[in-house]
N, C-alpha and C positions, 0 to 999 in steps of 0.2 A: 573581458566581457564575452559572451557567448553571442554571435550571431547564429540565427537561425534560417531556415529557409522552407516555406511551405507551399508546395505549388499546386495548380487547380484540377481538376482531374481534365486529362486528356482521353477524348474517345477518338479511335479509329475504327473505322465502320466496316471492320473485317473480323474474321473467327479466331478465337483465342489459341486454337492452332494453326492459323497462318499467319499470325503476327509471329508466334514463338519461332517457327521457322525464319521468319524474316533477324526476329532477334537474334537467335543461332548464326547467322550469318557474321557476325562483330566478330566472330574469335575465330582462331586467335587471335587474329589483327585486323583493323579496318582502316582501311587507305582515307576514308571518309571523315576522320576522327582524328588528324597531325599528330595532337599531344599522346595518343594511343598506342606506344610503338610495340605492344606486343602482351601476350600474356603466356602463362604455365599452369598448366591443372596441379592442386598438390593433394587433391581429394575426389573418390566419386564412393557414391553409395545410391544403388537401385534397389527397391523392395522385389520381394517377389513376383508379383505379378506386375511389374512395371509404373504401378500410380505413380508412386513416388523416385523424385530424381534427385538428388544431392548433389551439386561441384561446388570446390572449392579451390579458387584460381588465386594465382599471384600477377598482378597487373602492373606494368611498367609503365609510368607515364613520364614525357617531358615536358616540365611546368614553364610558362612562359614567363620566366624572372633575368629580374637584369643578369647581367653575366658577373659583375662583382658581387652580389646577392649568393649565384649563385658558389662562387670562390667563396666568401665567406664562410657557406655553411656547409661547405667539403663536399657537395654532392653536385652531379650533373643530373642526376633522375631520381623520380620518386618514385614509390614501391606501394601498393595497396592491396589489401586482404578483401576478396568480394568471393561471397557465398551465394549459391543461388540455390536455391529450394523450389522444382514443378511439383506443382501436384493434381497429374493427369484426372484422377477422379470430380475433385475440387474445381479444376480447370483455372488455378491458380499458379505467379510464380511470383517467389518473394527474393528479394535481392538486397543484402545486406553487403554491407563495406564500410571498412576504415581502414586508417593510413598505416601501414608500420616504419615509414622512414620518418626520422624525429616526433616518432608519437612521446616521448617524455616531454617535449617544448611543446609540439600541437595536436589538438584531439579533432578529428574529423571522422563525422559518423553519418552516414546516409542508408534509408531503407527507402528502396523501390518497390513498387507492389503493380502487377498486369493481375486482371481480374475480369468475369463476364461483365458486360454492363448489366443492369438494375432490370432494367426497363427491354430490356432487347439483347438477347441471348446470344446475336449472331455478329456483335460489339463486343469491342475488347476498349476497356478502361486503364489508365494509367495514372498513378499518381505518386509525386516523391516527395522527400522531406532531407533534409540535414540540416547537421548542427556545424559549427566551426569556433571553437576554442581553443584561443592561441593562450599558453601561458608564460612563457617567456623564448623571445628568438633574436639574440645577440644583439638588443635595440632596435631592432628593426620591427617591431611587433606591426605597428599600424601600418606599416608596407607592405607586408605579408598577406596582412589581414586583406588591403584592398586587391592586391592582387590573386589571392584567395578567390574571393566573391568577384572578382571581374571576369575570371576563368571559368568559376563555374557555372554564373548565369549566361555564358558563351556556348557554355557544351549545354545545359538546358534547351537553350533555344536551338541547337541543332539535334538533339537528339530525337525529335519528333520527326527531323525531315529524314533523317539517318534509316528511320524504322520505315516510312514510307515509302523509301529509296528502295530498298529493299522487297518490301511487298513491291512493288512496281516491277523489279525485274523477275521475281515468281511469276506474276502476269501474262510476262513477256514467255516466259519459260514454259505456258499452257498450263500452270499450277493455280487454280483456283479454289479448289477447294482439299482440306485435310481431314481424312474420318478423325472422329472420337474416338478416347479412350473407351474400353469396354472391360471387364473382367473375362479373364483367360477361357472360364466354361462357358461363358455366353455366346467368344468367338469360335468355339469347337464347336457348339451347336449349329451357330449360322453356318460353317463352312461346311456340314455335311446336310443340313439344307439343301444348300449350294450345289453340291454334289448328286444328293438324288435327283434333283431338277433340271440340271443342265443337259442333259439329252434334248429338251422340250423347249429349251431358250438360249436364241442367239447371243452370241458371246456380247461381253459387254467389255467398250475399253477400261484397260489396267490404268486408270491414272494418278497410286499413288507414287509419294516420291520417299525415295529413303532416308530416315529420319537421321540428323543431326547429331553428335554426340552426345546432348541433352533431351532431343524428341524420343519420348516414347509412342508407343500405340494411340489409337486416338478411337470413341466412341463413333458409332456410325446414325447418332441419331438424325430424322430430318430438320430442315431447319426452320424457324418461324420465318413463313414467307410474305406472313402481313405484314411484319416487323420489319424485314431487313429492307422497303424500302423508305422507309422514313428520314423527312428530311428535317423533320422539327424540330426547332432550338429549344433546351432546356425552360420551362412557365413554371415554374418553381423558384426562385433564385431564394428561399427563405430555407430550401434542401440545406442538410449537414456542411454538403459541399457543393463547390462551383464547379463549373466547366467553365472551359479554357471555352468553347466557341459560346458562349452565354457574355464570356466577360465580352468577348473581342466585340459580339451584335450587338449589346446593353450596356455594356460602359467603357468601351474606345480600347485604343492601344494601349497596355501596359507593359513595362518590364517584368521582368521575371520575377525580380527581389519585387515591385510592387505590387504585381499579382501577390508575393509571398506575405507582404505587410496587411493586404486589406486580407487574406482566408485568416489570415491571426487574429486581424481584430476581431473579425467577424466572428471566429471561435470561441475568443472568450467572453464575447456578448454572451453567445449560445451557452456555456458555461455558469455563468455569473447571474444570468436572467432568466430563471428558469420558473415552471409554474408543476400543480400536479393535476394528472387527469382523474376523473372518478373512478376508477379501475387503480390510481393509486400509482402508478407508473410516472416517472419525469417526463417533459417535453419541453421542448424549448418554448419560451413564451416568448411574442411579439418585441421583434427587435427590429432595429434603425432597416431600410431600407440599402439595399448596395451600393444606391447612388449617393444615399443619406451619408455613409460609413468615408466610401470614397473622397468625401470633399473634405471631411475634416485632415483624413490623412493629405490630400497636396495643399490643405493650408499648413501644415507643421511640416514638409517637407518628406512626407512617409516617416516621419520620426513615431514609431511606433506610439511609444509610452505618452509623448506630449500630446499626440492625435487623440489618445486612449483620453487623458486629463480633462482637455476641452472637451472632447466630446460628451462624456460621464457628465459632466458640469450643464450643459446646455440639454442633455438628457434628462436631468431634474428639472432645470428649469422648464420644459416643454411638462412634464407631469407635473408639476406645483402649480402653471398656470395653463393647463388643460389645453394647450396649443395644439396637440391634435383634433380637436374639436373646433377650430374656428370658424372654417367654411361652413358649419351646419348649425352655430350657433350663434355668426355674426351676422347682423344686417344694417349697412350704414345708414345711422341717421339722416334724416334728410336732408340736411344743412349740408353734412357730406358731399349727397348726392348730387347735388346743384353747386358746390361751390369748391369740392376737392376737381382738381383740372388735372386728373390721370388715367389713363386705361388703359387696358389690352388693342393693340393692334395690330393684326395680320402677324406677319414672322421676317427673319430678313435674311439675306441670300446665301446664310450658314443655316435656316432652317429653326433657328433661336426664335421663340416667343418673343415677340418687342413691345416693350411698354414703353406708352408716350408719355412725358408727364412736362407741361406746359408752366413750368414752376413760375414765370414772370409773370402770370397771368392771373395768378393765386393768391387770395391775401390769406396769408397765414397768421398772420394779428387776428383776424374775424376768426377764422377758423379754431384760435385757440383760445379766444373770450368766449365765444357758442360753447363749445365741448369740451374744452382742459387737455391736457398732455396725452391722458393715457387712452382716448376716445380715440385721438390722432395715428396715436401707436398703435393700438388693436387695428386701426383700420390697415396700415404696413403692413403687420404682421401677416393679414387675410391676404394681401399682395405676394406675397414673398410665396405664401404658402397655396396659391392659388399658381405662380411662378412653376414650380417645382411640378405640382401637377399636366401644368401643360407641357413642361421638357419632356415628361412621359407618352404625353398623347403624340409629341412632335415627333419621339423616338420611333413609336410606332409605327406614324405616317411617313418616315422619309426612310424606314429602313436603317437607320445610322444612331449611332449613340449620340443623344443631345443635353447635354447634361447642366447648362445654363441660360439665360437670356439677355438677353440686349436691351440696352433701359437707352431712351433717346429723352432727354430733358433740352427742350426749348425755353432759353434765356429772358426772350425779347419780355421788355418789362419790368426786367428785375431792376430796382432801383433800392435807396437807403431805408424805407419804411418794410423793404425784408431783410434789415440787419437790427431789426428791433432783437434786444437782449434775451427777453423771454424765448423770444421765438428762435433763436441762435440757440440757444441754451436747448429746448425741444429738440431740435434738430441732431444736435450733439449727442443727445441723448438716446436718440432712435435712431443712428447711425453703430453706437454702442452698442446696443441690442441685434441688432442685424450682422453685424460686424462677429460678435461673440457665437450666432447661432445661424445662424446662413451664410457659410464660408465658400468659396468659388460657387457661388450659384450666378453670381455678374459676368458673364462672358464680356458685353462690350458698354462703356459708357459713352456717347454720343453726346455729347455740351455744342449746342448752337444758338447762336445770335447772342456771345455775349458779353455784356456792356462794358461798359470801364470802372462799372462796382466790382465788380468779378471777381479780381484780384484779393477784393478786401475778404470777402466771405471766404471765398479759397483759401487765404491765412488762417480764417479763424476754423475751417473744418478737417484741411487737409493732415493737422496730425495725429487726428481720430481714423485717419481710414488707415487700412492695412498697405504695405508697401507693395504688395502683390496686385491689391487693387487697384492701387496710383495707377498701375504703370497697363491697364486697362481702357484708362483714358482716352476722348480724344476731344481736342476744344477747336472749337471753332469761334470767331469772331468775326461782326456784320455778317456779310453772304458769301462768304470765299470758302461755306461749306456747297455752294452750287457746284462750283466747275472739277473738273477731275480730282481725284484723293480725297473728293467730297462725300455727301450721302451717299450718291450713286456709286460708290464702292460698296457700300455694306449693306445696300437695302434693294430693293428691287423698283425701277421707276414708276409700276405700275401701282404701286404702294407707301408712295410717299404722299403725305399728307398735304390737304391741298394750303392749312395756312403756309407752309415750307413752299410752296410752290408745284408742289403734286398736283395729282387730277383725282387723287383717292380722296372721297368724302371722310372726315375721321371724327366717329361721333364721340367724340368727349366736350364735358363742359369747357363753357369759353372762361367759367371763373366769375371773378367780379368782386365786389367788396361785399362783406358778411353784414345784413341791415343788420344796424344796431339795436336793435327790438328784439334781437335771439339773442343779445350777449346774456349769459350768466353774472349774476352778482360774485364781488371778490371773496363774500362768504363761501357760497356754493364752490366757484371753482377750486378754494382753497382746500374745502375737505373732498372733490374730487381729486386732488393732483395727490391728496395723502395716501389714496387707497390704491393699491398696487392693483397690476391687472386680476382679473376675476376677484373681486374679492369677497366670493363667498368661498375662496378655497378652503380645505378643509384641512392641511397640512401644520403643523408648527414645527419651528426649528428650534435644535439644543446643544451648546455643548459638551462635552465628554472632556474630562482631565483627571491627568493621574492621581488618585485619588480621592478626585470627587466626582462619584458614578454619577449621573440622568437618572431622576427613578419620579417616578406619576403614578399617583397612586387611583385604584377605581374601589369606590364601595361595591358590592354586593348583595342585596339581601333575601336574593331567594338562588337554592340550589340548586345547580345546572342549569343557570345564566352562563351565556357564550361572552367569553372576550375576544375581539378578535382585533388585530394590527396589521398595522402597511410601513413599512418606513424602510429609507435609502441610508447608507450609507457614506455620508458626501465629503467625508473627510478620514485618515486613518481606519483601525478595527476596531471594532468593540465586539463585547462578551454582552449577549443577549437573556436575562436573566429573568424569572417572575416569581416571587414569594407570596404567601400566604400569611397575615395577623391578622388575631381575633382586638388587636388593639392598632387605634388610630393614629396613625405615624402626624409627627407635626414638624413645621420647619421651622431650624433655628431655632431652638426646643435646648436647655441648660438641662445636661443631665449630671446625675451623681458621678458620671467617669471620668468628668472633666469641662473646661467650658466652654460655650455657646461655639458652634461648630459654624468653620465660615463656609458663606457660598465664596465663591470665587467669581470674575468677573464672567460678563456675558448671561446669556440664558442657560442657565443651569440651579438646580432644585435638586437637594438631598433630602430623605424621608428616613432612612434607615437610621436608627437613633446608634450612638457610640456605644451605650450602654446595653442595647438589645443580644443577644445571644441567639445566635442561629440553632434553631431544635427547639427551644424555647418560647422565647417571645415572638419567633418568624420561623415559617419552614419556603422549603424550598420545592415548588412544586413542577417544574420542567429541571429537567438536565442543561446546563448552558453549551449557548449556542454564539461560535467562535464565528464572525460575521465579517468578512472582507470590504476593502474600500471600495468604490464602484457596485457593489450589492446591493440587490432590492429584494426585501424579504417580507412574506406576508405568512400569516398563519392565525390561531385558534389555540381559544384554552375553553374545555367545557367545567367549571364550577363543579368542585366539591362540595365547598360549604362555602356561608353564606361570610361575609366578614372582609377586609381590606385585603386586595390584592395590588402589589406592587408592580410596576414592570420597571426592570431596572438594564439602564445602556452602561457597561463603562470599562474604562481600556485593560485589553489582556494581560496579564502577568504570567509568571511559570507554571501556576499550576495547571495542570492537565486539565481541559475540559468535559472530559468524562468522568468528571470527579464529583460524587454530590455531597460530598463534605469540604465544601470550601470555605477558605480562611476570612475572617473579616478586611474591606477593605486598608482599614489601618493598618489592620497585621501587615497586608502587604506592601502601605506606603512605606514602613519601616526599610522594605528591603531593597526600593525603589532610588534609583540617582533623582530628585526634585527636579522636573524638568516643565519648561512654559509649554510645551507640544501639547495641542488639543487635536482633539477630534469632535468632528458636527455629522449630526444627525436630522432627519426632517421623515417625522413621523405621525400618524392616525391610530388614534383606537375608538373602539365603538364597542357599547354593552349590546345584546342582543337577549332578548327572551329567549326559554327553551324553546317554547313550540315554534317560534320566526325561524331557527337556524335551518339555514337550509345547505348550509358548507361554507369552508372558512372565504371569510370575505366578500360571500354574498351581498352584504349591506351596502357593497361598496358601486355596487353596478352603475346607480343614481350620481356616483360621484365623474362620472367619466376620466379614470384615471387612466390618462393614455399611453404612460409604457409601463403603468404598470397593471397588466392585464391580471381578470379575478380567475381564483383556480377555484376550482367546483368540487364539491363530495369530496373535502378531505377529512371527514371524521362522517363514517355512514351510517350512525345515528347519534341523535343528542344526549341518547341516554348512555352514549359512551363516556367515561370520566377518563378521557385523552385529549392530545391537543397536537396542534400541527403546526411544525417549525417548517418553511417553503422557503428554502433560500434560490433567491434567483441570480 
């Protein structure tokens, strides 16, 4: 397995040639770096007029391995090829390396890049990557491996102070600043300048320093002095890339490998979810938030790929039920409002959001005779997501990453008429959901005053909760949350509630039983609890099996009528396909090539008849479009002619898909192993008049589909007879 590693960018608020000097300072050897014991040039190449610097060294390191490790594998030191490439004009330098000791067993490859910062000319950016592929090392592979990646994230984290180190003692040395490069006639010119003038002006001090084996000339432009005093942390965090002081002020201490796991994930959001501008160009579209990204990876333990899974997963489901939209389109009922017993209040002396929630005092039988399951859940969900909002404002206000909140549930009350079934069942259920889609957003759970039911509910909930969050807990029983180890460790006195015995007023409902005059009939609640949240969504789900494609057919009947689509990819690939007949495809239709064609199980619908012929009976009017898992893809067909248009999902086979002579799916089950693997899909289409199109997926604005944002002007007029595949 290939481990990888991708770290954040580093800035140092110094000029790209006073770092390089500092860097020049490493070699040959750095007392500062143990495992470092030396190096060898076996290469240089300068251009002419000096922009360009070429070295290429030979680097000795000694790797910190057992010492029978190190018998084993015959060698005491390892050996590495590093190339460095300045490029004085550019004000670039690129630093490539790999191993040549047992590179036949391991392949390790790292490129370093120093570069101007973006944004401020008189900053110097850093940023590194490697790979590390073991393929076979005497059995010992996973030992290597961790010793590998323990080393290296070792020398990462020093290497920043290495460079600092360094600039610091330039400082000390009256070296502050280093001219630019310049081209050889520009510096003939200024120095006879220089010359005719100097009778008329006092001398000025000499203060450069002599450049380094790699330092060339340096320009002598002035510097941007607005710039260089800026102290302001990266207000972008949706940028290609992060900064290293963005993660450290907006989402805490990380490692180095976890720094590397979230700019991964993050990147292939950026990748996968993409939209197009009206000028036609890519850009990323509207992806998860960093904090968002962050939680899934420490519920899977930075496990990349299973972070990746749930996450993708709970990403649909937040689009299918319009969850970014709740705060603005929820308002609880009023039964809610008077008899749900939770709220926001104040923060606690980690600076966490705290929600009070008086569960003993709540009858949750009223509450879910009045409004049904999913009124209850929406209402959570607005909590959770209203949660997360205020960890931001909190981060804000206190300066410090605040990435969850503290929930304090007061017991007193809880008795057997809250282990009614239905309502146990509710519970379970809405702990599932939360559980599934708001992961470490629970900093602390506070349990006080409770009863000797306790125990029993606690059986019946505790093995829906995640084991990360178990152990978040803290319970309290009767009042022995008064005295030390009690509230007043995690709260502030001045903030405690006064039923708890505080002096803080805490306005939330006192609760009470739900009059029986708002219950709903077992009619109504029954076809409430059927209809899943929002359910005017506009989404259906389908799936895809080897072969038997997805295909939905849309009439037509006036020319350059727009098609247009949205749909995710939430299981395996599919090959995204749309054909054209002047005849009306039917399901499950007995033709002369044989009989009656099965559906297979699940939501799935064949159209494409056995007997049809492609050229013939159907043509093919997009080129297909090879769609990855985790993908969200929207696009546009503008109508040729008027007549059945297919749009067909179904799983790749060999043939190339820039191919528009492709084989019927039959031909290709022939050459397929019969296998039960599906893949699902959950997709929209929508007809649009010519004269409404206003670009692909305009129609969808009304639908508030929240990650998956609409791209604009991709076909810049209607009376184009083109179409737009938008894979994000």
């Amino acid at each position: 397995m290939v481990q990888k590693y991708q770290s954040p960018v580093r800035v140092y608020k110094n000029t790209f040639e006073l770092v390089m000097a500092a860097y020049e300072k490493r070699f040959p050897s750095c007392p500062l770096i143990p495992v470092f014991l030396g190096s060898e040039k076996l290469s240089e190449y300068k251009s002419e007029d000096d922009s360009l610097h070429i070295v290429e060294r030979s680097c000795k390191l000694n790797v910190d391995a057992p010492r029978l490790l190190k018998k084993i594998a015959g060698v005491e030191y390892v050996y590495f090829i590093q190339k460095n490439t300045v490029n004085w004009k550019e004000r670039t330098l690129l630093i490539e390396a790999h191993n040549e000791t047992f590179s036949s067993r391991i392949l390790v490859n790292e490129i370093c890049s120093y570069s101007v910062h973006p944004d401020n000319e008189e900053w110097t950016c850093f940023e590194q990557s490697a790979s590390l592929d073991i393929k076979s090392f005497f059995g010992f592979e996973s030992t290597v491996e961790k010793i590998a990646m323990r080393q290296y994230a070792a020398n990462i984290k020093r290497g920043k102070e290495i460079i600092e180190h360094y600039l610091n003692e330039l400082t000390a040395q009256g070296i502050r600043h280093i001219p630019r490069w310049t081209p050889p006639l520009a510096v003939a010119v200024v120095e006879m300048v220089a010359e005719s003038s100097r009778p008329t002006l006092a001398p000025l001090p000499d203060i450069r320093i002599e450049p380094s084996e790699s330092l060339a000339h340096s320009s002598t432009k002035e510097p941007l002095t607005s710039l260089c005093g800026q102290e302001t942390l990266p207000t972008t965090p949706d940028a290609d890339k992060l900064d290293a002081d963005y993660i450290e002020r907006y989402l805490g201490q990380l490692t180095p490998m976890q720094e590397s796991c979230l700019i991964q994930l993050r990147q292939w959001l950026q990748e996968t979810h993409k939209g197009k501008s009206e000028a036609g160009d890519w850009k990323p579209e509207k992806i998860p938030k960093d904090e968002h990204i962050l939680r899934f990876l420490r519920a899977r333990d930075f496990n990349i790929d299973k972070a990746r899974e749930i996450m993708c997963q709970s990403l649909t489901w937040r689009k299918q039920y319009q969850v970014d939209y709740i705060l603005e389109v929820w308002r609880p009922p009023q039964v809610l409002v008077e008899y749900y017993t939770g709220g926001w209040h104040y923060h606690d002396r980690d600076g966490r959001p705290l929600y009070v929630l008086r569960l003993g005092q709540m009858d949750t039988k009223g509450l879910l005779k009045a409004l049904g399951e999913e009124a209850i859940l929406r209402h959570v969900l607005s909590i959770n997501e209203d949660g997360q909002k205020r960890c931001e404002e909190n981060t804000k206000a206190f300066g410090r990453p605040i990435t969850s909140w503290t929930c304090l549930v007061d017991l007193e009350g809880l008795n057997m008429r809250h282990l009614w079934r239905p309502g146990v069942k509710a519970l379970l259920r809405i702990i599932e959901v939360v559980e599934a889609n708001y992961p470490e957003t629970l900093g602390r759970l506070l349990i006080l005053r409770a009863p000797r039911v306790f125990p029993v509910l606690w059986t019946l909930v505790s093995p829906f909760i995640n084991e990360n969050t178990r152990q978040k807990f803290l319970i309290y029983s009767g009042n022995n949350y008064q005295g030390p180890g009690g509230l007043i460790d995690y709260i502030n006195k001045e903030v405690i509630p006064d039923f708890l015995g505080g002096d803080c007023l805490c306005n939330i409902p006192e609760g009470g039983m739900v009059p029986k005059s708002l219950y709903q009939t077992e009619e109504m609640l029954e076809n409430t609890d059927h209809i899943k949240l929002w359910t005017e969504t506009i989404y259906q789900s389908a799936n895809v099996f080897k072969g038997a494609p997805h295909e939905v057919v849309i009439e037509i009947l006036e020319a350059s009528s727009v098609i247009t689509w949205d749909f995710d990819i939430l299981k395996g690939d599919v090959v995204f396909n749309i054909f054209h007949s002047k005849r009306a495809p039917q399901v499950n239709r007995k033709d002369s090539a044989g009989p009656l064609l099965p559906l297979p199980s699940g939501n799935n619908v064949q159209l494409i008849e056995r007997s049809w012929v492609l050229g013939m009976d159907y043509s093919s009017v997009e080129s297909p479009l090879l769609c990855r898992e985790g993908e969200s893809v929207q696009g546009s067909h503008v109508t040729r002619w008027p007549g059945f248009y297919i749009l067909q999902w179904k799983m790749p086979s060999s043939w190339s898909c820039s191919s528009t002579n492709l084989p019927r799916v039959d031909d290709v089950l022939a050459s397929l192993q019969v296998s039960s693997h599906k893949c699902k899909i959950m997709f929209y289409t929508e007809v649009l008049a010519s004269e409404d199109f206003r670009g692909s997926m305009t129609s969808l604005e009304s639908c508030h589909s929240g990650f998956s944002q609409l791209s604009a002007g991709t076909t810049s007029s209607s009376q184009s007879h083109s179409s737009s595949f938008v894979s994000r």
